[in-house]
C-alpha positions in Angstrom: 77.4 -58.1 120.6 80.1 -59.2 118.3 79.5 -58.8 114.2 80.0 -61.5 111.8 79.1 -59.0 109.3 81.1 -56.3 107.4 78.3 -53.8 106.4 80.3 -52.1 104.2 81.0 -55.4 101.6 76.8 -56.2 101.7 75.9 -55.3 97.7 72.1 -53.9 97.9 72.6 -52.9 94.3 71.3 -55.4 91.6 74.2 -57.0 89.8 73.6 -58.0 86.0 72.8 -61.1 87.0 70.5 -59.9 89.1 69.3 -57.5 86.7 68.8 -60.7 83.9 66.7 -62.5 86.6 64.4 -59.7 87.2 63.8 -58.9 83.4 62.7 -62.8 83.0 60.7 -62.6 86.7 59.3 -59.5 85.4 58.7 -61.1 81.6 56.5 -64.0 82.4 54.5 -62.5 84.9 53.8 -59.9 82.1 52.2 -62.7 80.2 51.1 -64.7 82.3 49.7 -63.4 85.6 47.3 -60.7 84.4 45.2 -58.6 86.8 41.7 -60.1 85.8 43.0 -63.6 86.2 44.1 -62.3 89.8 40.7 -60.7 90.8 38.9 -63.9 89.1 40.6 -66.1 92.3 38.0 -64.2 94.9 35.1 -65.4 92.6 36.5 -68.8 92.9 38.2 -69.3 89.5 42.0 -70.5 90.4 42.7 -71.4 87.0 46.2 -69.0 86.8 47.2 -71.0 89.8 48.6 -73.9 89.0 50.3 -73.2 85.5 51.7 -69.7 86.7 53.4 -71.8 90.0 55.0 -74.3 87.5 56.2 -71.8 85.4 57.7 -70.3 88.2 58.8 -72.9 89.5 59.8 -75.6 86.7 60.6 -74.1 83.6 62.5 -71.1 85.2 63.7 -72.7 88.1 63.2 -70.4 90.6 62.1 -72.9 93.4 65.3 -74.0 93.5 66.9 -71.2 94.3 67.3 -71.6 98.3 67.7 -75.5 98.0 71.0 -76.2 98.4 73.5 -78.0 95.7 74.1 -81.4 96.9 70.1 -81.6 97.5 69.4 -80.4 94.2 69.1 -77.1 94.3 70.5 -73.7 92.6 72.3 -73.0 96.2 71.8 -69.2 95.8 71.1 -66.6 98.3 68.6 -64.6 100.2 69.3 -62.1 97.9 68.4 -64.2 94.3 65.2 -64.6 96.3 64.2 -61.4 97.1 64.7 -59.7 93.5 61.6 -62.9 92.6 59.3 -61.8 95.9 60.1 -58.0 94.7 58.5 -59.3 91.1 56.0 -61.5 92.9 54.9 -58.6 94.6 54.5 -56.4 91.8 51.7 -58.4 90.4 50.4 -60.2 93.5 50.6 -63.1 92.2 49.3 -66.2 93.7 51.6 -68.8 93.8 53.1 -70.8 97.2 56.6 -69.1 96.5 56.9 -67.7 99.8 55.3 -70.5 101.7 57.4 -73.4 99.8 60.3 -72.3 97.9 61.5 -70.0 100.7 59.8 -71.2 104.4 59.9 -75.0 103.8 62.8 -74.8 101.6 64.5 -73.2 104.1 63.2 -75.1 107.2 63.9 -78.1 105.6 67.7 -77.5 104.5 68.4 -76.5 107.5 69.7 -80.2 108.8 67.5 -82.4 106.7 67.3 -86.5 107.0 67.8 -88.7 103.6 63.8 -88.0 103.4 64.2 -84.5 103.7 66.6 -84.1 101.4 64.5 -86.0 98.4 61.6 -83.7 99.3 63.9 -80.8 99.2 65.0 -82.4 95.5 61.4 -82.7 94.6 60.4 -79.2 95.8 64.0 -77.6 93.5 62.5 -78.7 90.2 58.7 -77.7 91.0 57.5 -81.5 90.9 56.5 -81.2 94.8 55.1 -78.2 96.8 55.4 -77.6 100.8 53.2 -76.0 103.4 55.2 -75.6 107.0 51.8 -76.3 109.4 52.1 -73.0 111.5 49.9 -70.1 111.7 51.0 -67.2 109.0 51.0 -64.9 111.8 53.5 -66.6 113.4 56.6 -64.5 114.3 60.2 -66.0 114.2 61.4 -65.5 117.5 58.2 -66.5 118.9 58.4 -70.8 120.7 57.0 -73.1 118.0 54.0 -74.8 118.9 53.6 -78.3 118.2 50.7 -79.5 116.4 48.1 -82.4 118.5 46.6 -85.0 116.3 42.9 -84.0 115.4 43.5 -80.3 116.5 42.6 -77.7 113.8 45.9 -75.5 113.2 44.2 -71.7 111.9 45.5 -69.6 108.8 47.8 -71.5 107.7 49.3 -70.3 104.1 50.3 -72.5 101.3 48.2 -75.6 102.6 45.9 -75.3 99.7 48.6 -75.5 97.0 50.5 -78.4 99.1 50.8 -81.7 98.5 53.1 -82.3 101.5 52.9 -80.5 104.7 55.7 -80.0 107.4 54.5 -80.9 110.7 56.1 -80.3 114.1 55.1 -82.7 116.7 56.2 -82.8 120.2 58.4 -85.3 121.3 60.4 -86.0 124.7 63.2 -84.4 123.0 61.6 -81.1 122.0 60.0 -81.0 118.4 60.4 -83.3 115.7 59.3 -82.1 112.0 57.3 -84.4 109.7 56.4 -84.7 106.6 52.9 -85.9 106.0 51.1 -86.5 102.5 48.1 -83.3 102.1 45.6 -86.0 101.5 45.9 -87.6 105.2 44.9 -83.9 106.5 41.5 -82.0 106.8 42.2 -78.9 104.6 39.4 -76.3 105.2 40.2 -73.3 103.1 39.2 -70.0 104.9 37.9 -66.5 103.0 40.6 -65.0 103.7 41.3 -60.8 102.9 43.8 -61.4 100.5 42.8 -64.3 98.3 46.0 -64.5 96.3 47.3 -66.2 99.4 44.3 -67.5 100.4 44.9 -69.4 104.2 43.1 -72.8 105.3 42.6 -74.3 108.6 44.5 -77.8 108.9 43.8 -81.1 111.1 46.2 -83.6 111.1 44.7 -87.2 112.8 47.5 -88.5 112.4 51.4 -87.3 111.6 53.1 -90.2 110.2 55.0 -89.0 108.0 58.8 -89.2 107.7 61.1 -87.3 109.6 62.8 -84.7 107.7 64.8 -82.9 109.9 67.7 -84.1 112.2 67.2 -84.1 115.8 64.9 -81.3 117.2 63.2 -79.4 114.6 63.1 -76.1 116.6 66.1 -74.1 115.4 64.8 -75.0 111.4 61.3 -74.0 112.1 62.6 -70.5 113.4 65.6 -70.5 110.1 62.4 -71.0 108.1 60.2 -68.6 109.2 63.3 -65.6 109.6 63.8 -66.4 106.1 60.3 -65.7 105.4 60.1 -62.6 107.3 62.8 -61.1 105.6 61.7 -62.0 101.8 58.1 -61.3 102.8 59.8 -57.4 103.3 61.0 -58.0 99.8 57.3 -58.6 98.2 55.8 -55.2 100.4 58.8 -53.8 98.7 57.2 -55.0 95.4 53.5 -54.2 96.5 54.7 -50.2 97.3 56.6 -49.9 94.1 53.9 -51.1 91.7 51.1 -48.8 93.8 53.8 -45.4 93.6 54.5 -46.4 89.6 51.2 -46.4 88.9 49.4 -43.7 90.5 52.1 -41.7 89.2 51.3 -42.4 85.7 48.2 -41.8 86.4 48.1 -38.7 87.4 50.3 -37.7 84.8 47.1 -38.1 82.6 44.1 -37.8 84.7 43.0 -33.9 84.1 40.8 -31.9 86.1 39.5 -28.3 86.3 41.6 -28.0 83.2 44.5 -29.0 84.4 47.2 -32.3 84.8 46.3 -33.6 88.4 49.5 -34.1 89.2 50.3 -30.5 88.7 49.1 -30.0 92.0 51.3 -29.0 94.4 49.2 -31.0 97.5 49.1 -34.1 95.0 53.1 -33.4 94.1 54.0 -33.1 98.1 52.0 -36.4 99.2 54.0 -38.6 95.9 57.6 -37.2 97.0 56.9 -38.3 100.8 55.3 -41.3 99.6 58.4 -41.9 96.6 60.9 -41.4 99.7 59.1 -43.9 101.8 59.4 -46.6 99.3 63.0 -45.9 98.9 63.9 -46.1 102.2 61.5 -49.6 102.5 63.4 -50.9 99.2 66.9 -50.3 100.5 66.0 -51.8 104.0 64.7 -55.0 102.4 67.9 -55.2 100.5 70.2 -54.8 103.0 68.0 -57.4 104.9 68.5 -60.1 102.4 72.0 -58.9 101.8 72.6 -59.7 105.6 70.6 -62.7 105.8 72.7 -64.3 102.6 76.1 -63.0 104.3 75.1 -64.9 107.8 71.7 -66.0 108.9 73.2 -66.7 112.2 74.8 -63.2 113.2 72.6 -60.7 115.5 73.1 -58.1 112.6 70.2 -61.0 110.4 68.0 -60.9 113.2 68.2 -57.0 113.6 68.0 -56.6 110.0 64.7 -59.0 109.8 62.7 -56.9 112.6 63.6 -53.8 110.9 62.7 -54.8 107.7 59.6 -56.4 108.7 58.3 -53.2 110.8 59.2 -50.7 108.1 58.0 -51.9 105.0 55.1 -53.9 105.9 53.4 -50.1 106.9 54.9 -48.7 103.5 53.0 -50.9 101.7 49.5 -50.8 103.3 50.3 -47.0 102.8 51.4 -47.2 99.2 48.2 -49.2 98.3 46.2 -46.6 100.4 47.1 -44.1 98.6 46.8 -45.6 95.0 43.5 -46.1 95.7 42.5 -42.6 97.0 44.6 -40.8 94.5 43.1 -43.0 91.2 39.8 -41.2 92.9 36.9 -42.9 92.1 38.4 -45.4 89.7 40.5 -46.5 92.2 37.5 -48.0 94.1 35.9 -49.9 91.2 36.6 -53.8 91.4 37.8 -53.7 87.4 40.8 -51.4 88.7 43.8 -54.0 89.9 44.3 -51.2 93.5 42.3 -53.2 95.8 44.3 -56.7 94.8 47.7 -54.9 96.0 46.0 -52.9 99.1 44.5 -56.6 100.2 47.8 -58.0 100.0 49.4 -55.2 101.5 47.1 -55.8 104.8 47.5 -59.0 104.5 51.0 -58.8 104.5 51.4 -56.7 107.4 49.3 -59.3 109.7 51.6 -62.5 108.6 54.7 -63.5 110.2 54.3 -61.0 113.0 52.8 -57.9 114.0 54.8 -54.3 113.2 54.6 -53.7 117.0 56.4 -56.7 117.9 59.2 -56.7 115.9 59.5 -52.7 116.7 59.4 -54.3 120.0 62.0 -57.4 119.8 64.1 -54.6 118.1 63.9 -52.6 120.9 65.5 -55.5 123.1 68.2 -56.4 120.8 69.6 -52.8 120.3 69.0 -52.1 124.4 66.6 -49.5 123.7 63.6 -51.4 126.2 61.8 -48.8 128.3 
């Protein structure tokens, strides 16, 4: 296997740069993604929805990030994303970033038609929003399956925020990706356990749309979804930091039997495995990112994703576990935010492909198959 990648020149620490984009990530969803607006989406109030994506989107820019220049875009990195999904996944906030700004940006910049690159314009400056028609679950090295014309594609993610969805179709020349309007689709949206990215079943009748990738659409399909696999690491990342932060404040002032709780040295042993647990998941999705910017073509990218993707979709589920058995019984009401990040943290760890299989696809790359 022959590296493209020096591992000692990847930078996994935050830059000030990077540092001034996470303070104004980190700024305006203080103000303007709130918990209760959060937990108001599984009664069916969306209302945080649409402004929160555009000022995510338009007035910071931060769709544009992965779209590159001459389409547009900001032309940054993997790693500009990830320091927004780590932010993202602080709050759980329900926005299309991943399933737009990062899959479908990516898919679609990958060898894009004159079409594709005005939607890619139109998705940089927030005025248009992408759904790539695949299940969520849908690992990157798995084949892509095209869709059939009045036949329901299940779980798809970002549909219900989409006004244009990217459709592969099958062609005598392998698959060819589309972009068709939402409205000519059948969008069903699904309960789904995590709300904040709620999924929806879609049925195209019939995709004739405008090409927007060259040739077959294969190679970018898999580009976008290893892009989202990676960056998806990066919002666990953001889900298991948020849960550790704030169960150990809590316990900090939560007294019982007289004392602190987290005097205790049980309480004090399970936070410094679970502290070292999210470090190891927040350097790994780093260094993920890091690789992905350096070369998303190298072995060392693909290696990177499946390690990322096994590791630190388990740290979160057991971050968010463990914030809501160690907030006790207050950790179980619905008015405590726990449940929002544990649902997402499930969630997370069912989409883009299972822990088992990319333990397992890791396996074969490193020659370690039993």
């Amino acid at each position: 296997m022959t590296s493209s990648i020096a591992y000692d020149e990847l930078e996994l620490l935050d830059t000030e740069d990077d540092r001034d984009l996470r303070s104004s990530v980190a700024g305006l969803l203080a103000d303007r993604c709130p918990a209760g607006a959060v937990a108001a989406i599984y009664d069916g109030d969306r209302a945080v929805v649409g402004p929160l994506w555009q000022a995510l989107a338009g007035d910071l820019g931060l769709a544009a990030l992965l779209v590159p220049e001459d389409c547009g875009g900001a032309g940054a990195t993997a790693r500009e994303a990830a320091i927004v999904l780590e932010e993202l996944g602080r709050t759980a906030a329900p926005v299309p970033y991943l399933t737009s700004a990062v899959v479908a940006a990516t898919t679609l910049s990958h060898a894009p038609t004159d079409a594709g690159r005005e939607l890619l314009a139109g998705l940089s400056d927030g005025r248009r929003t992408a759904a790539l028609v695949i299940p969520l679950t849908t690992a990157f090295d798995t084949p892509v399956r095209a869709v059939a014309a009045g036949v329901p594609v299940r779980s798809v993610a970002g549909a219900l925020e989409a006004d244009t969805l990217l459709v592969p179709i099958a062609t005598g020349d392998g698959i060819e990706l589309r972009a068709v309007p939402a409205d000519r689709a059948t969008i069903t949206p699904v309960i789904s356990l995590d709300m904040s990215r709620q999924l929806a079943d879609v049925t195209v009748d019939a995709a004739d749309g405008a090409v927007v990738v060259v040739g077959d659409a294969t190679a970018a399909v898999r580009a976008g979804l290893l892009a989202g696999t990676v960056l998806l690491a990066s919002e666990q990342v953001g889900i298991a930091q948020w849960c550790l932060t704030t169960t150990v404040a809590y316990l900090k002032e939560r007294r019982q039997f007289g004392r602190i709780v987290g005097g205790f040295q049980a309480l004090k042993h399970r936070l410094a495995d679970l502290y070292t647990s999210v470090e190891g998941a927040t350097a790994t999705a780093r260094y993920a990112a890091a690789a992905l910017a350096a070369d998303r073509a190298a072995p060392e990218a693909q290696i990177a994703a499946h390690i990322a993707a096994a590791w630190c979709s388990d740290v979160a589920v057991l971050a968010a576990e463990e914030a809501v058995q160690l907030h006790g019984g207050l950790g179980m009401t619905w008015e405590h935010p726990a449940h929002l990040f544990l649902k997402r943290a499930k969630a997370d760890q069912l989409a883009l492909g299972l822990p088992g299989h990319h333990r397992a696809r890791l396996g074969d790359l490193v020659g370690l198959t039993v």
